[in-house]
N, C-alpha and C positions, 0 to 999 in steps of 0.2 A: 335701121333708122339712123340718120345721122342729125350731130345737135351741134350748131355750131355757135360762135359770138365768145368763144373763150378765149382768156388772155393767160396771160406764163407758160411756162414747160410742166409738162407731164407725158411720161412715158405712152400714154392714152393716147393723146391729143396729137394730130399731124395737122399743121397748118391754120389751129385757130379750133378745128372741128375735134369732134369725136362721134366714130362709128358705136352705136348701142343695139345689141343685142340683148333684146328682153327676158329671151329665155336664159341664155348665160350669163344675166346681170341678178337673176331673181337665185340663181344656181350660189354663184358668188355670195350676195346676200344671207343664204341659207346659213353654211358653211360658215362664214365668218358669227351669227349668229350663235354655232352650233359649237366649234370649237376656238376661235380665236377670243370670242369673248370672256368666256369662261377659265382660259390660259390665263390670259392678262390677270383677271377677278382674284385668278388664284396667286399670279405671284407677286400682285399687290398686299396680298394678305400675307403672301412669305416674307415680303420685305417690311412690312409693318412688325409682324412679332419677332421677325430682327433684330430689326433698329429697336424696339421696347425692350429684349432680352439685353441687349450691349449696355442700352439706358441704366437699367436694371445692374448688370455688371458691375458696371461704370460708376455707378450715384451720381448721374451729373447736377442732379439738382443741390448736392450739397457744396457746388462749385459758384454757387449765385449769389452774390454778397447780400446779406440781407440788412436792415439798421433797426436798431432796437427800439421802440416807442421810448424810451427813457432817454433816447440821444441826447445831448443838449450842447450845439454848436455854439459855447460861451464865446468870449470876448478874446480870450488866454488864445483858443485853438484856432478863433476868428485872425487873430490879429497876429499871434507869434507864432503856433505852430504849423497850422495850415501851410503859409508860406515859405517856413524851409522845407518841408516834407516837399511840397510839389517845387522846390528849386530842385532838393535831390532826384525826383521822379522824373525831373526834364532830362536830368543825366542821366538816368536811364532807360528811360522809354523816347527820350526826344522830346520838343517841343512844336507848335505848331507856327506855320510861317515858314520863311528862309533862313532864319537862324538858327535853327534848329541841329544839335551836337550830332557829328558821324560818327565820334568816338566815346558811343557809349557806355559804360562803366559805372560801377558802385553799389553801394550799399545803404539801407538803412537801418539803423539797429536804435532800437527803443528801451532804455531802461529803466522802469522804476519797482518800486515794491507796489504785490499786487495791489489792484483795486484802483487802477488811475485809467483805466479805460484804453488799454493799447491797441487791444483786438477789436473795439469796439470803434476805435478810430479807424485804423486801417478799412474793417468791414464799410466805415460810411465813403473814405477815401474813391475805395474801388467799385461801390455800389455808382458815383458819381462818376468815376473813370469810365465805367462802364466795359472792365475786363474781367475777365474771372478771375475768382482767387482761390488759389487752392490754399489750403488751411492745414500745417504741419503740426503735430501736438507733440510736442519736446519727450513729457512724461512718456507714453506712447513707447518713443521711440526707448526711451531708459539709457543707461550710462553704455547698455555692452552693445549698443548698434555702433558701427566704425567702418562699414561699407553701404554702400548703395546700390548693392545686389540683393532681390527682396529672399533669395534662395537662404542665405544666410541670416536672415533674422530669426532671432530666437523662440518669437511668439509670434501667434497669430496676428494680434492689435501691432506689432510693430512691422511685419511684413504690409499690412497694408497701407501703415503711412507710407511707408518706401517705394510701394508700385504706385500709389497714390502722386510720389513726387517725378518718378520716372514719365508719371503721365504727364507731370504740365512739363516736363522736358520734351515730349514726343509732341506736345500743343505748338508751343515751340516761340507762338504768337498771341499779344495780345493778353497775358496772363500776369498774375503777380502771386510771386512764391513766399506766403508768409509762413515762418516758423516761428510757435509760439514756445515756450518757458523754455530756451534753448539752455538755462542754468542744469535742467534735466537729463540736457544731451551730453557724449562723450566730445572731449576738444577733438579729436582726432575726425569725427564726423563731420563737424564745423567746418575744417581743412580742406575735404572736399570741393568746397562753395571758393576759395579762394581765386581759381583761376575763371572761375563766372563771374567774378566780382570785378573783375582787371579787363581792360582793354581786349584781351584776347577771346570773351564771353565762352567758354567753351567748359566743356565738364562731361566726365563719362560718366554714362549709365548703364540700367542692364534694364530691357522692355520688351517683357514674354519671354526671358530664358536667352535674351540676342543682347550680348555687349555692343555698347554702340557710342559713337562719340559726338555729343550735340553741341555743334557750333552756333548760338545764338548771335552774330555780330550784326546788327542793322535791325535784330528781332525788338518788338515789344514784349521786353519781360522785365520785371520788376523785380526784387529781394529782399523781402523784408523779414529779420530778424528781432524778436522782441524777448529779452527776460528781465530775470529780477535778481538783484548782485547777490542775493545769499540761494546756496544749494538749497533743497529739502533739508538736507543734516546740518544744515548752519555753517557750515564751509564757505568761504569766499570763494566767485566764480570768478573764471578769469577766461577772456573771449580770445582763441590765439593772435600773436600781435598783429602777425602778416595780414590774416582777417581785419583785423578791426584799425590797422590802417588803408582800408578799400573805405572805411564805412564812414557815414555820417552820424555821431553818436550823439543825440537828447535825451535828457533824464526827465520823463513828466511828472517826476515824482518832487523836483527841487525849482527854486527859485533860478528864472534863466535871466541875465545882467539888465535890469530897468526894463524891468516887467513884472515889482514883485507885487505889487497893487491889483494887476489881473491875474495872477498866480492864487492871491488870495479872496480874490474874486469868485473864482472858478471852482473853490468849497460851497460857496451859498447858490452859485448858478445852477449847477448839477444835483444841488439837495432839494431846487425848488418842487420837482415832481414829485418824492417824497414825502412830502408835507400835506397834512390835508389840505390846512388853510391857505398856504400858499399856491399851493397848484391850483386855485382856481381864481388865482389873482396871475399867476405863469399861462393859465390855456387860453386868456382872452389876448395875453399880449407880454413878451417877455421887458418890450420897456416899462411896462409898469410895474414888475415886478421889480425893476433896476430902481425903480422911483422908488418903493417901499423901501428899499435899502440903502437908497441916500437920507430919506428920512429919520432909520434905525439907526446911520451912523453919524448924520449933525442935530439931530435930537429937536429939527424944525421945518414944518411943511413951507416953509417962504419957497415961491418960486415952483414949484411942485406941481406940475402937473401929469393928470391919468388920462389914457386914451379911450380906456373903457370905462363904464358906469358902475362905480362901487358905492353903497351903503355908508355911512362913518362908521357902523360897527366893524366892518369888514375891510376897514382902512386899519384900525385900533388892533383888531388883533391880528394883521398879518404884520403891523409893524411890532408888536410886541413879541411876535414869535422868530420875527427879523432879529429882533435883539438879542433873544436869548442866544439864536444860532450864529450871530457874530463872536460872542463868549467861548460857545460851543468851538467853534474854527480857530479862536488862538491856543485851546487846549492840544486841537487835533495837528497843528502847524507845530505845536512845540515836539509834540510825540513823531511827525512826520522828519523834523529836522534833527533827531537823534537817533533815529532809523538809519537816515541818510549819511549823517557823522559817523553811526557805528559800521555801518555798511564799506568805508570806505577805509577805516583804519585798519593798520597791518596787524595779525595777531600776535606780534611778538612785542607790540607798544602796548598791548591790552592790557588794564587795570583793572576788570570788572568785564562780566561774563558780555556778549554781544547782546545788543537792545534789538529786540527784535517783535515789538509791539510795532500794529503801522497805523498812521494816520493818515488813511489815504480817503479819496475820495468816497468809496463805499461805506468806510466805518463813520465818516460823515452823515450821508445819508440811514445808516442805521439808525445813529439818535435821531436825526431831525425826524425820523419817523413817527417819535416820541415826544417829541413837544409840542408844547400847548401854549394857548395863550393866557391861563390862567398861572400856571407853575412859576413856584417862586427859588429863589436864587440857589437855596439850600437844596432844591428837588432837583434842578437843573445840576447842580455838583454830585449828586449821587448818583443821577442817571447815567452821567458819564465815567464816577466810580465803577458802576456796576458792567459798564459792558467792557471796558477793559481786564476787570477781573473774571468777567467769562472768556475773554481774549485770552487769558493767562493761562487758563486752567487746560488749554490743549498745545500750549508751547510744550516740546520735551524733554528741554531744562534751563533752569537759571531763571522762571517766573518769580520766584520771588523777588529777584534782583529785578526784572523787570519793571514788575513794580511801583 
């Protein structure tokens, strides 16, 4: 039988046609049936519990940036730091368009005393970049890691961060290498990173037992280092120089030049989820929750208007719990700004043990967890007594001076 009217190339086809043989097409049929399908079937299934076992290896899903439902994209990170972060990120990863840097290079390095949300930025950063991030944990790694061969780590949890970073060197692209509480890490490991951080993006590693040397130049990769200026032991950390002039260094823990009004801002922004009463003046609309706090701080609704539909009872006590937690915030701004003073003086000018109570964002959010909109002035001053003197009581020494 021949069948013709076909169009393209096939080894089959001469001239448009094709000769069919029913018996040796049913033959074929058979046989493909009998064992080509059943090949295939099976090494689809090989490559499927593969690729799951590597997954599996791998963790790649702990590579997925995730953002916290407590996010809160205040005005501080809208307006001041957003913007230098992604000027440094254009220096590193490039920017979009023709202007875009061929000589890409740098660092970013974040420091504040915990609780001001570093990791929790970056995660939304790269969740919006849309590359992965691999996630380094300082403590993890401990003081005696000083190579980047995972053969030589001393422990289990720190061999893994190591093969862990080897891997987004072998990604190559497309990635951002954050290292968290690097005050944990040895300087000498730090040092490492210095020739990734320069013009020349390169750095060895060691990936599966093979030294290898990964030239990132023209790659999307990112660097970002965050800690907090005192060690675990209360020691002052010190990030090597040659390091930390690659980097871009912001403290979200201090007041940045003519910005200290969203600095102080960005206590009551980030405590509004915390708050009963506020978070449900924050989930219909974060401007009205700004409205409640112009309110709380010129002590008159003129001009004032809400987007969404409130009660006057529910006007009444979100602004009376506004007030308390502005009180609340010059406490925690005064404890944060002698943090920051102690943090930075030499210990041989020291007259009195290091301050090492913090007023950071979270210890914010602690009280305003606790206030109400009945509590009076006196209740408000002991609430805040009391959680510092639970703060005290696992420093491991000099609380009483803290104090």
């Amino acid at each position: 039988m021949t069948l013709s009217g076909f169009t393209g190339t096939h080894p089959r086809l001469n001239g448009g046609a094709m000769e069919l043989d029913y018996h040796e097409f049913i033959a074929r049929l058979q046989r493909y049936e009998a064992e080509i399908v059943p090949a295939f079937t099976h090494f689809q299934k090989l490559k499927h519990d593969l690729a799951e076992t590597r997954r599996r290896e791998l963790r790649l899903d702990q590579f997925k940036a995730g953002v916290l439902s407590s996010f809160v994209r205040n005005r501080l990170l809208d307006q001041v730091y957003l913007p230098l972060i992604g000027a440094n990120l254009a220096k590193q990863l490039g920017a979009a368009g023709s202007d875009t840097r061929t000589d890409r290079m740098g660092l970013l390095l974040l420091i504040s005393p915990p609780g001001y949300g570093k990791t929790t930025l970056m995660e939304y950063v790269a969740s919006r970049l849309g590359i992965t991030l691999v996630k380094i944990n300082g403590p993890a790694l401990g003081h005696h890691v000083t190579s980047l061969d995972p053969a030589e780590a001393r422990n289990a949890s720190a061999r893994e961060e190591i093969e862990k970073l080897n891997l987004a060197f072998e990604m190559g692209d497309n990635v951002m290498i954050y290292i968290d509480d690097i005050q944990h890490t040895n300087p000498e490991f730090l040092q490492k990173f210095i020739s990734l951080c320069d013009g020349t993006r390169k750095i060895e590693g060691v990936f599966k037992g093979e030294a290898k040397t990964y030239d990132l130049r023209g790659r999307k990769v990112a660097v970002v280092m965050a800690g907090n200026p005192y060690t675990e032991v209360g020691g002052k950390f010190q990030v090597p120089d040659m390091l930390a002039n690659r980097a871009d260094t912001y403290n979200l823990g201090d007041i940045l030049g003519g910005h200290e009004e969203a600095f102080k801002d960005s206590y009551i922004e980030n405590a509004l989820t915390s708050n009963a009463v506020l978070a449900r003046i924050a989930a219909r609309s974060h401007a009205d929750a700004l409205a409640v706090l112009k309110i709380a701080r010129t002590g008159t609704r003129e001009g004032v208007e809400f987007e969404g539909s409130f009660s006057a009872e529910e006007i009444n006590d979100a602004v009376a719990v506004m007030e308390k937690l502005l009180h609340v915030r010059e406490i925690i701004l005064r404890v944060n700004q002698e943090y920051v003073r102690s943090a930075a003086m030499e210990d041989a000018y020291r007259t009195e043990p290091p301050f090492k109570l913090q007023g950071s964002y979270r210890n914010m959010n602690k009280i305003a967890d606790k206030i109400q909109p009945l509590m009076t002035d006196a209740e408000v001053a002991t609430l805040i007594a009391d959680h510092y003197r639970g703060e005290a009581q696992t420093l491991s020494q000099a609380a009483e001076a803290n104090l």
